[in-house]
C-alpha positions, 0 to 999 in steps of 0.5 A: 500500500501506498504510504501516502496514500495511507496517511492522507485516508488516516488524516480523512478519517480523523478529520470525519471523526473529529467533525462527528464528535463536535456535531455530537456535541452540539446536538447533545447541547441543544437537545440532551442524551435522551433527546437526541438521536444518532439520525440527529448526529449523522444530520448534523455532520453530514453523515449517513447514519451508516456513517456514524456507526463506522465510528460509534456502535451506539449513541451511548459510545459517542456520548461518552466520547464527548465526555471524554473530549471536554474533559480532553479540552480543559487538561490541555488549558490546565498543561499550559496553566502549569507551565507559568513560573512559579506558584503565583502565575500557575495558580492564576492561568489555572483559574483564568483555565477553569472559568475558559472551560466552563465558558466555552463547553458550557451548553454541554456541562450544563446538560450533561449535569441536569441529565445525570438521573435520568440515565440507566444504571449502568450507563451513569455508572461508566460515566461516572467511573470516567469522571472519577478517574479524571477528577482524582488526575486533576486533584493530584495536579491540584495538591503538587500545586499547593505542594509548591505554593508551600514551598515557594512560602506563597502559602503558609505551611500546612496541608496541601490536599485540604488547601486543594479541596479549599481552591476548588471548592471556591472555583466550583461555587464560582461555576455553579453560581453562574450556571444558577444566574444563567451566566455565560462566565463566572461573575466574581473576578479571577483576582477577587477569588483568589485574593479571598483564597490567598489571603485568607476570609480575616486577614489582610490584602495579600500581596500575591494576589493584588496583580491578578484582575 
């Protein structure tokens, strides 16, 4: 076979793949999981039905490969977040990361939340075993984080898995808040939360956080 041949069909049916999942995304958005058909998804992407099922044996397969693609999405905003110098800026670009991912995938986080109990049993519970394993990858990335802050003295000694709870438990009362008002992007300013997180609910202005807007 033809090696460039091979690599141009490859790249065809990435392409095909990668317009699928993003026309099932949106139709999942629009409509929800128990609203959507895969007749939906092939109108959407221009596919035969046959089509879609060259890629996905079931609606429930693809589904979860949209899940799996915005949780895809936010670790490559929060590898680039990492990679700031120092605790200051990484926590920063971190935040900035987690209120993009929320702006941008927002009709589908939304969904995908409200439609949780409505699920079979074992459908909810491999996507819940995917979640799970995602959700334990960005706490380890979380507490290193605070590992770091600690020892860069940005934070004050103690221990950094309850500093990781803490951090997330604000940013993920900032999405929730906006998902409640309707909100396309958390209200509160980046600078606001963190100024609250590093400097404390009684102490005073924290330095670190006095740049961040």
């Amino acid at each position: 076979m033809n090696t460039s041949s091979s690599t141009r069909r490859l790249r065809h049916r990435e392409a095909d793949l990668a317009g699928l999942v993003q026309a099932a995304e949106k139709v999942f958005s629009d409509h929800g999981f128990q609203g959507t058909s895969i007749r939906d998804i092939a109108r959407e992407a221009g596919f035969s039905i046959g089509g879609v099922y060259q890629f996905f044996a079931s609606k429930d397969e693809l589904y979860l490969r949209v899940v799996e693609g915005q949780w895809e999405h936010f670790f490559h905003l929060l590898n680039t977040a990492l990679a700031a110098e120092g605790f200051n800026a990484r926590i920063h670009a971190l935040t900035e990361a987690m209120f993009q991912a929320f702006e941008e995938r927002q009709g589908f986080f939304r969904v995908f939340l409200s439609e949780r109990g409505r699920l079979s049993a074992a459908f909810s519970g491999e996507i819940a075993a995917r979640v799970g394993q995602h959700t334990r990858r960005l706490r380890k990335e979380l507490v290193e984080l605070m590992r770091t802050g600690i020892e860069e003295g940005a934070l004050r000694q103690g221990d950094p898995e309850l500093l990781a709870s803490a951090y997330l438990g604000m940013v993920h009362t900032c999405i929730f808040e906006a998902m409640a008002s309707g909100a396309t992007r958390p209200a509160r300013p980046i600078g606001e939360v963190l100024e609250l997180f590093l400097g404390g609910a009684a102490g005073a202005k924290s330095p670190q956080a006095g740049g961040a807007q």
